[in-house]
Structures are given as C-alpha cells and as structure tokens.
N, C-alpha and C positions, 0 to 999 in steps of 0.2 A: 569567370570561374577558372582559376587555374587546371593544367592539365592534372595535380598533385590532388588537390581537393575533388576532382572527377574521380579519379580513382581509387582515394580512400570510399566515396555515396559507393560507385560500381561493388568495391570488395564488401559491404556494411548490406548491402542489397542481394549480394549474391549467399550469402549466409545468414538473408530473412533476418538483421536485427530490427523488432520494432522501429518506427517514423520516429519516438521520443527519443531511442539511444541513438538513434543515430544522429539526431540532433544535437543531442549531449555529446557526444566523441567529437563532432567536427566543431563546436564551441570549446569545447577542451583543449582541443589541440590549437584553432586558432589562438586562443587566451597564451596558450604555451609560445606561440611562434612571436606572437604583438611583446610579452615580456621581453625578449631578445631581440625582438625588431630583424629577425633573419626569417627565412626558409627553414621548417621544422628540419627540411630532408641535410638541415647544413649543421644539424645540432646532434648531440649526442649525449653518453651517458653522464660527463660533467655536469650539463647544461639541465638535465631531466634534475638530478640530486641538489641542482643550485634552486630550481624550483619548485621541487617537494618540500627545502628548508623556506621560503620563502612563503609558501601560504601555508606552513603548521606555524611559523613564530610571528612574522610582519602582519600577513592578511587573518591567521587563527582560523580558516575556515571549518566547518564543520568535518566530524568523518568521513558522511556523505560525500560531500564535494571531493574530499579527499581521494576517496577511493574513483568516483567519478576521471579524475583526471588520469589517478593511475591506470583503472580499466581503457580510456579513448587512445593514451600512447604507449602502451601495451601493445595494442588492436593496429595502432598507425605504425609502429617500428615494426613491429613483429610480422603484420600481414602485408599491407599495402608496401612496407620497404624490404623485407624480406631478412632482415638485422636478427641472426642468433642471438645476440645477447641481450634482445629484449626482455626474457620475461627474469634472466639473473639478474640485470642490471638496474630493474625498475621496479623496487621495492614494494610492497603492498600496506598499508598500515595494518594495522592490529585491531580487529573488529571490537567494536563496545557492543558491550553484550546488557541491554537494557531490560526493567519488565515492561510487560505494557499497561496500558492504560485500562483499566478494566472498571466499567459498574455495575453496582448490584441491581439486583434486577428491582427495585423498589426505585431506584434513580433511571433505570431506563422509563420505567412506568409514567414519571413525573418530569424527564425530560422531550416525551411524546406528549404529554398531557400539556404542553407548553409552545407546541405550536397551532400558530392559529392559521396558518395556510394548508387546506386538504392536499395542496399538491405537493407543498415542501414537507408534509407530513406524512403521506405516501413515500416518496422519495428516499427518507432519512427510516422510513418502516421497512421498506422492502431493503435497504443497506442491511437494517439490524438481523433481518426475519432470515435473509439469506447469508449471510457474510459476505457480502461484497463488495469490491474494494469500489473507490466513488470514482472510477472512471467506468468500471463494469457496470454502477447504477445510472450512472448517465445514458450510456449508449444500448441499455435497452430500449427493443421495440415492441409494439404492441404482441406481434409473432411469436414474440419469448416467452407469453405468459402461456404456459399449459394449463388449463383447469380440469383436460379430460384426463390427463397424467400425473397432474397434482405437482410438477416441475415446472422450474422456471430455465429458459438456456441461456447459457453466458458465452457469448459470442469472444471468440477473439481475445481471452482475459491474458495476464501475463505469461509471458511465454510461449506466448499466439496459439492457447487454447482452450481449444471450446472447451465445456465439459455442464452439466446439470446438477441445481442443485434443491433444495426439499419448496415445494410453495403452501406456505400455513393458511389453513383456513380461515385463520382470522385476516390475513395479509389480504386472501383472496376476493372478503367481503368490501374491504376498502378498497381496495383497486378497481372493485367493479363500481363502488362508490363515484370515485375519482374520476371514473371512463363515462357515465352517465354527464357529470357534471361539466367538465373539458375534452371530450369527444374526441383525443389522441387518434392519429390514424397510422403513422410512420413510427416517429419516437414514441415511444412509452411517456417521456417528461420532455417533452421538447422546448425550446429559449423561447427566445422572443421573435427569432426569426423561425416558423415554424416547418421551416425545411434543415434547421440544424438543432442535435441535441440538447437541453439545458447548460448552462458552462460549469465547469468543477469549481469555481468561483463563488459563483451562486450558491450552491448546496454546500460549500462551507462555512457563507455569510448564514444563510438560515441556520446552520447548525451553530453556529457559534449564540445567535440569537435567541434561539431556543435554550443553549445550555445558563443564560444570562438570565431570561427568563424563568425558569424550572430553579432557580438559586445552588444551582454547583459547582462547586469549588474544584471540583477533578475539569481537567482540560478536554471537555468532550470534544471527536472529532469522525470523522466516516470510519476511521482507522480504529478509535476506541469501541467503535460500536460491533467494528469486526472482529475485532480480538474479546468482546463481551461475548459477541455469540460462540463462539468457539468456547471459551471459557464454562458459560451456561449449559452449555452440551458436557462437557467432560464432564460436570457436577451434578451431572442428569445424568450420568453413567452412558455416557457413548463413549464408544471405544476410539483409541486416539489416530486409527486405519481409516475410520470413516470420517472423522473431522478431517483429517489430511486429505480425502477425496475432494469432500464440499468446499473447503478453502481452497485448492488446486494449488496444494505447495507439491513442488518437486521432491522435496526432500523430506523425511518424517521427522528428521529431527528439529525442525522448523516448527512444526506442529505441536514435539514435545514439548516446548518452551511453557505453554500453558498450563501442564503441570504444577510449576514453579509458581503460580500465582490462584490457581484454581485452590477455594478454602475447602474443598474437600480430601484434597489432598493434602495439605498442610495442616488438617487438624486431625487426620486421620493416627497421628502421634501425638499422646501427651507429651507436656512439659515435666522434665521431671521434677519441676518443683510440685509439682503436684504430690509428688512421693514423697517429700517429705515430712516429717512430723515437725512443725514448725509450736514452740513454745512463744504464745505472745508476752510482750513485757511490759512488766507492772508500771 
C-alpha cells in the first residue's frame, strides 16, 4: 500500500465515512490514476475534465457512477492533498431527478403471496412493513425486534444512524412464525454460513423471483418496496415529518418526492377536462 493510499483510508476514517464509500472513493480514485497510468498526486484539473469527458461519452456510465467519481476526487484533492481548487475545478453533474417505483397495494399483496420461502418472505415483509433499505434488512438481529415497544431498531442505517421504526402486528405474527421454525439466534436472517448475515444478493434474487412469479410488470425491488411504504403512508394521511423520521432521510425534501407520485395527491385536483361541456359527434 502506498504511503498516498494510507492516507487518503487515515482521512476517509477520521471523518467516519462508511466501509462502502470508502471503498468506492479509493476504487474511484485508483480507476482515475490506472486511466493515465501516473500518480493521482501528479494529475490535475486537465486530467480530472479529460476524464469526466471520457466516461460521460466513451464508457456512458451511469449518473451514479458519475457523481461517485466526482465525490472520491473531490474528497482526495481537496482533503488528503490539501488543492483549493478542488471543489471549482471538479465539476458535479446535474442530478436526474427520477419517480420511483411504486405498487399498489393489491400488487404488493400478490407479490408476497408469491413467495414460497417463510424466510425469504419474512425478509422482503419486514423490508415492506418498515421501509427499509435491503442492507438495514439484512443486518438485523434477533435484539432489534421489540414486541414489548412495538419497534423494530435499525442499527447503523445510512449515515451511520440508528433510529426506530413502527413493528406491525401482522409483521410481528410472522416473524414469530419464522423464529419457531428457523430458531435465528444472532442475525435475524442469517446466510448460510450462520455466523454471517443473509447476502444483499440473495434477497434480490428472491425478490426478483417473487416479482416473476406474482406476474408484474413493474420492476419490483427492496428499493420499490420502500418507496411503496412511504407512499402508502402518505395516502393514509401521515404526515410527511413523520415519514421522513421512519425513512431516516436527512433531508425532508427527500421525503417530499413522494408526493409527486402518491395518487392521492395527484387526484386531489380535477382534470379540467372534466369542466367541460363537451358536444359528442354525430
């Protein structure tokens, strides 16, 4: 390991980024330095703009990835090299602004009704029941389930925080189901090796299998099913203060987004065609 790459982990560690980004920032940056085949510390803002034009037009990579790179050398000029003109010189794209994937609640009904494993059906229930994203549902443990508080707790979720979120009593009679049946002692849904959690692989192969299954055409996914909950709650008149708690977004206007596709909100205004006096023709 370079003395350069010890010291971007040190600065990434000293400022608590999650294990995942810092993963991603020192593969970003490596991807950046192997392109030019030099030392990042020998490159600069030419070099950064010759490779922002190279994986929007040659490689096309997603926005993700996109901003992925921008944020790791950003974070590597800016901090570990100590370069003022990081954060001018190193453009950000222009976020897409997408809906999400949302079903109704007649397609989630018929998307559970469609797996035949209690544990991958637990699993993909407690995602929906809580909204939580499929690395939060993996890494719960047995500990997390409150039945005396009627909460489940989300250990360590983005942004490395805990926080609590509602546990349904329907969720609750199934998990007790599940606990009788496969006798979890640590993980809540543990792999195969029973000393580590299920894999995020896994509970997207069942899910997808499930959604193949149940015959739906929408791209169901751990993601769909947390932006459904959220959604169901807003059109159940929760207010969108409290949705923003149980999702553990930073930001409310994260949370607002759901408006924009919640049908209660959207049909909450006629069409004005409706106001029209329309003469049919003969």
């Amino acid at each position: 390991m370079t003395p350069l790459r010890q010291r971007m982990i040190e600065d990434m560690q000293i400022r608590n980024l999650s294990p995942k980004t810092q993963r991603n920032y020192l593969d970003q940056v490596a991807k950046f330095a192997q392109f030019f085949g030099k030392s990042p510390s020998l490159l600069g803002p030419e070099e950064i703009r010759t490779y922002q034009v190279y994986l929007v037009q040659e490689k096309q990579v997603a926005w993700s990835v996109l901003n992925q790179a921008v944020c790791a050398l950003r974070f590597f000029y800016r901090i570990t090299l100590g370069k003022d003109w990081a954060i001018q010189r190193i453009p950000a794209p222009k976020t897409e602004k997408k809906l999400p994937v949302v079903l109704s609640a007649d397609e989630v009904a018929r998307f559970f009704a469609a797996i035949p494993s209690l544990k991958h059906r637990a699993i993909l229930m407690t995602a929906y029941a809580a909204g939580l994203r499929v690395s939060e549902v993996t890494n719960l443990q047995v500990a997390d389930i409150d039945s005396q508080r009627m909460v489940i707790r989300v250990r360590q979720g983005k942004g490395r925080k805990d926080r609590y979120v509602m546990l349904s009593p329907h969720l609750l009679t199934l998990l007790r189901t599940y606990w009788k049946v496969r006798r979890p002692t640590s993980w809540l849904f543990p792999g195969r090796n029973q000393g580590r959690p299920i894999s995020v692989r896994m509970v997207q192969i069942a899910c997808q299998q499930a959604r193949v299954e149940a015959g739906l055409s929408k791209q169901v996914t751990v993601r769909a099913l947390r932006h459904s909950f959220a959604t169901h709650l807003l059109e159940a008149g929760t207010d969108v203060r409290t949705i923003q708690i149980l999702l553990g977004h930073r930001s409310l206007q994260t949370t607002a987004r759901y408006m924009h596709v919640s049908t209660s909100t959207i049909r909450a205004a006629a069409s004005p065609l409706d106001a029209l006096t329309l003469t049919p023709r003969s």
